[in-house]
N, C-alpha and C positions, 0 to 999 in steps of 0.2 A: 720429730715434727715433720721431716720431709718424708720418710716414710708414710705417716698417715697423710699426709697433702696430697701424696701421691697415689694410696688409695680412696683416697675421697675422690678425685680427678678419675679417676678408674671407672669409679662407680658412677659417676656424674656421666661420662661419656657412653656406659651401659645403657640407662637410664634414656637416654636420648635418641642412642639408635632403636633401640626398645619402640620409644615415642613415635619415631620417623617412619617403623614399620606400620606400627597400626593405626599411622595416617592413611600410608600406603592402602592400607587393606582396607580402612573406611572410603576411600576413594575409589580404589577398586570395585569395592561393594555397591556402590552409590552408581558407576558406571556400569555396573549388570546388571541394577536395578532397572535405570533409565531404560537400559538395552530391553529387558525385559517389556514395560512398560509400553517402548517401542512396536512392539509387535502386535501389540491387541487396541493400542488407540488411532484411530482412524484423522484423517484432515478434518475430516466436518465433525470432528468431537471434542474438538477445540477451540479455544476464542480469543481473539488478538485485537489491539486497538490499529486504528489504522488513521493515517492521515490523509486529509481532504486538499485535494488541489495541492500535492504534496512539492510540486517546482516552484509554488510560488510564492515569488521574491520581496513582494510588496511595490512601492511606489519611492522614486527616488525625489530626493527632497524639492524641488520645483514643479512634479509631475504633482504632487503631491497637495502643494498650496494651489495648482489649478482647478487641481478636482475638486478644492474647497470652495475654490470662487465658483466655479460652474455649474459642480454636481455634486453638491455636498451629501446627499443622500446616497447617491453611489457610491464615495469615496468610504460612508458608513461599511456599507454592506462590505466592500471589497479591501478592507483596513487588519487585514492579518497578514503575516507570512511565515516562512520555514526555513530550518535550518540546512543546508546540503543534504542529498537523500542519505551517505553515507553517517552521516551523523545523527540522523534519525531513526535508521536501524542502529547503532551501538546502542540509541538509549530508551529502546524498547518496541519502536514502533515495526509490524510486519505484515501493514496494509498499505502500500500505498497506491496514489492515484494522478495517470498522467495523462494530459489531453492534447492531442495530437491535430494538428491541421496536415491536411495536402500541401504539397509545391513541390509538384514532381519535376519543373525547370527551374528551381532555385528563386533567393530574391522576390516574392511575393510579398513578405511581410518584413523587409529589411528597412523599413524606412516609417516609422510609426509615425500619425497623424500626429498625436500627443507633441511630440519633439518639435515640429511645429509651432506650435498650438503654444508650448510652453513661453518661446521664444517671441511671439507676436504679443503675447499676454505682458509682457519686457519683465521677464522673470531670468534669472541666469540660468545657463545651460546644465544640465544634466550630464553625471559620465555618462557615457557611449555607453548602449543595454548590450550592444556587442563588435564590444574592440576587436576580436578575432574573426566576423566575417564569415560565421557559423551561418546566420539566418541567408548566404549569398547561396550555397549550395541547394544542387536538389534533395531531397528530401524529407521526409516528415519532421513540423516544426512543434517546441512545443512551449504553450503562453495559453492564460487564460481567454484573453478577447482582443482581436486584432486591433491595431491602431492604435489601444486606451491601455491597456493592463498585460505589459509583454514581457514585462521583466520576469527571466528564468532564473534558478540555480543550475539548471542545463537545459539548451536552448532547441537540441535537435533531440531526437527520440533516440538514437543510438546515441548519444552521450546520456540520455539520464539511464538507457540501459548496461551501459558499459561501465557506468559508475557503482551499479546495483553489483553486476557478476562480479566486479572487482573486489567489494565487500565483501559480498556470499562464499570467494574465494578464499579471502582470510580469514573466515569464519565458520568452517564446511560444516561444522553440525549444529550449524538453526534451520528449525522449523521453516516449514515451505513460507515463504514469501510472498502473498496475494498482490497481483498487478492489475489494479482495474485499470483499463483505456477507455478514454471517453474521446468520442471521434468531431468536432469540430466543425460545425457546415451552415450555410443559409445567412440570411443577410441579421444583420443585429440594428434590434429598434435603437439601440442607447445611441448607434452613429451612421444613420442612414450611405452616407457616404462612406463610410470604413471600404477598407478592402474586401474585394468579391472575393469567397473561400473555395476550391476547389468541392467539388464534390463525390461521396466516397460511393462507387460504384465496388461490381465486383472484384475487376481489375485493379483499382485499386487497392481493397483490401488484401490481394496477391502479395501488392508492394510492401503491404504492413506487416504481413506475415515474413516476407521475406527480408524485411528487418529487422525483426525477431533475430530470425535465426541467422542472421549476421553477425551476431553477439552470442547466442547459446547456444550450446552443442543440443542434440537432441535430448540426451541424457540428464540435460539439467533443467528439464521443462515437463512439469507435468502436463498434458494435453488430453483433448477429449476421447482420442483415440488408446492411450493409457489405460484411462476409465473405465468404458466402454469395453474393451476386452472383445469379449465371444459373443456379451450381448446382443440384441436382435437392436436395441436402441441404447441410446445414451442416457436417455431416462430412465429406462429399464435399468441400466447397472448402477444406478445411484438409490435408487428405490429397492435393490437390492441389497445397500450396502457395499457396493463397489469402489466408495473413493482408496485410492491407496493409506496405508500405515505410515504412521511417521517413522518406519523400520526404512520406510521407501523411496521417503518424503525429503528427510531430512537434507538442504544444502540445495534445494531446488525453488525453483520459483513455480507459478500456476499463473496465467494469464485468464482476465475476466473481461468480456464485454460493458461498459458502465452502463448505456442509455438499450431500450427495449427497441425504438424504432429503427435499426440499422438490423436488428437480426435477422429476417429475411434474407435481407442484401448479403448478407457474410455466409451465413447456411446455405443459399443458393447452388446448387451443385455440388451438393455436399453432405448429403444424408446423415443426418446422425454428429452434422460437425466432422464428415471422414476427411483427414487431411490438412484439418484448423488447428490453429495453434490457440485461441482464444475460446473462451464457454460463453456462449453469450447468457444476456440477460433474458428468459423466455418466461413461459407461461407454464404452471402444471399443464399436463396431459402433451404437451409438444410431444415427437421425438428428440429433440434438442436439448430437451430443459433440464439442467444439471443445477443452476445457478440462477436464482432469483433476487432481486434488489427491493427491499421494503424500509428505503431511506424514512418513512410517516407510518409505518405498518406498527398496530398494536401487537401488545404482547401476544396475546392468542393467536395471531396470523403469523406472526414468526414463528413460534411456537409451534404450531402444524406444520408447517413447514419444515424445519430442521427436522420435526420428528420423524418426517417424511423418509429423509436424507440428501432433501436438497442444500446447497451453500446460500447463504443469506448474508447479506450487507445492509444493516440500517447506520443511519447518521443520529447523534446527540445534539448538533446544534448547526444553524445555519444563518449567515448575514450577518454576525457578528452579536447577534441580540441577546441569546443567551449568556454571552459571555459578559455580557456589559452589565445584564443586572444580577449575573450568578444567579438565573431561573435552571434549576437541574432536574427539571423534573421531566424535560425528553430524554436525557443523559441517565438516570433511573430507570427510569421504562425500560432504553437500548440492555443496560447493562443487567437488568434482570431477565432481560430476555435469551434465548437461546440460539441469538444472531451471532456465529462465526468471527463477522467481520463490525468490528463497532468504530466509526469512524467522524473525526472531530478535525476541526482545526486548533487544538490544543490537547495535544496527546503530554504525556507524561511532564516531558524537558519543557515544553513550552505552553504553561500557564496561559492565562490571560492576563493582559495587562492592566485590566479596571480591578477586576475582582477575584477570590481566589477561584472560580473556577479553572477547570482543568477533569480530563478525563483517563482516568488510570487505575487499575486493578490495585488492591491491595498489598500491602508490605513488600512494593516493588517486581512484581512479578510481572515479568514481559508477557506470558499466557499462562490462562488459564484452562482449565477442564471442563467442557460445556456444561450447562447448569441443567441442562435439559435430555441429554443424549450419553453425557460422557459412560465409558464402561464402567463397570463397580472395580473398585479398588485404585483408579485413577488419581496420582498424585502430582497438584499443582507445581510444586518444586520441581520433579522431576522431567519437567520440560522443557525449562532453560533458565539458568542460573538468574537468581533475582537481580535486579539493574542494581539495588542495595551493597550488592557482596563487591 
């Protein structure tokens, strides 16, 4: 009896390393497939969900009942928020969106009318939006609307970028990471009185960029000058099929202008974007224009576009309204279309709270292979492991 117990145990551990190997070798296989893969699909031949207003925190419980008494209609529209950026990249998401105010001497926006506002209303106090004395320093801050709606998951632009590289760190091979920045200026109807917002000149945008690269090395930034290569323009190397491979891609981020009206001001001296760390949002036929925003564009107009080889960002839903009555039919549209970047306030992790709405690729897949452009033989799996596994 011990004799055969002991060749069965034999065999049993054969058997297993056996197993162990052609795991090995299916793993193996699977990573010089991906490797492979790597080489011939391009950035804009793929599509990611992304989140909208991705720092924002919501309303804390007394901001909250004011905005009901006050602005109930505002408080509709502006009634979502998010989980830490680092937590929304683990569970799929790799678009996000952050919007930046000036205060180049600090202290501009430390002291919201709201807190106020809360406290004359004889409502109890709110915790501190910033116990640490973030919003005291100079600069770029980052909050949806001054005075009314500040609360961050990171308050300065170098902490929600320093929180993204820290992620990308422990994660080196995902897929490029889209950064739209949406720039912050002009007085706001909702609160005549709010705080006066810097304004973003060229100089300015110097500072932005050079906060940027305060956090990323160059090598972990895709940029227009990347792009752009040998080309005569920047448009020209996109319309040639110039974006980089995810061979080149991977464990980098891509920074995007959000709004079309600053592009000028940013390109300014700067031909072709020579020198910018950001792609703005532009027009066919620019020399600029790499990146186009068709947040309401129908399919057809996306659709020409990507085929183009320009990058495109549309939105599924906006002001909360879709979500409330689970209307998917912009969220359809986005998602048949051959828009890059499809971007919601309820990506994958965070549903809606009325209804099941929610916008997310099938059986868990953080990206997929463009529907419109991808190469032949392109394999959704093979782009990064399903959120599922």
């Amino acid at each position: 009896m011990l004799k055969g117990t002991r060749m069965i145990h034999s065999a049993w551990k054969t058997a297993v390393a056996a197993s162990a190997v052609s795991v090995a070798s299916l793993a193996g296989a699977q990573q010089t497939t991906q490797a492979a893969q790597d080489k011939i699909v391009h950035i804009n031949q793929i599509q990611v969900i992304g989140s909208h207003n991705s720092y924002h925190a919501g309303f804390a419980p007394s901001e909250r009942k004011y905005m009901e008494m006050k602005n109930p209609r505002a408080l509709r529209s502006l009634d979502y928020r998010h989980a830490p950026l680092p937590d929304q990249l683990s569970s799929g998401v790799r678009q996000i969106e952050i919007d930046v105010f000036a205060d180049a001497k600090g202290g501009r926006f430390a002291h919201p009318k709201i807190d106020d506002a809360v406290v004359k209303a004889g409502l109890p106090a709110d915790p501190d939006f910033d116990p640490n004395h973030e919003m005291d320093k100079p600069g770029f801050k980052v909050m949806h609307m001054q005075d009314i709606d500040q609360r961050s998951t990171c308050h300065t632009f170098v902490a929600c970028l320093t929180v993204v590289r820290s992620w990308s760190k422990q994660h080196p091979n995902h897929l490029p990471i889209f950064i739209l920045v949406e720039t912050k200026e002009g007085d706001m109807k909702e609160m005549p009185e709010a705080v006066k917002t810097e304004p973003f000149t060229s100089e300015v945008f110097d500072a932005l960029d050079a906060e940027i690269r305060s956090v990323f090395k160059p090598a972990e930034i895709i940029t227009p000058d990347v792009v752009r290569g040998s080309a005569k323009t920047l448009e020209a190397a996109v319309l040639a099929g110039g974006w980089p491979t995810l061979a080149h891609a991977r464990g980098k981020v891509i920074f995007l202008m959000d709004q079309h009206k600053v592009t000028s001001i940013y390109a300014k001296g700067h031909p072709s974007l020579k020198g910018r760390i950001l792609f703005t949002n532009s027009d066919p036929g620019q020399p600029e224009t790499a990146f186009i925003e068709q947040n309401d564009g129908t399919k057809e107009a996306i659709d020409a576009l990507v085929s183009k080889g320009y990058l495109v960002r549309t939105r599924t839903d906006e002001g909360t309204e879709a979500a409330r009555t689970n209307d998917t039919r912009r969220r359809d549209l986005a998602l048949s279309s051959g828009a890059q970047m499809i971007s919601t306030d309820y990506p994958p992790a965070e549903p809606s709270q009325w209804t099941p709405f929610v916008v997310k690729f099938p059986d868990g897949l953080v990206a997929r292979c463009n529907p419109v452009n991808k190469p032949t033989g392109c394999v959704d799996s093979l782009l990064e492991p399903s959120t599922k596994n």
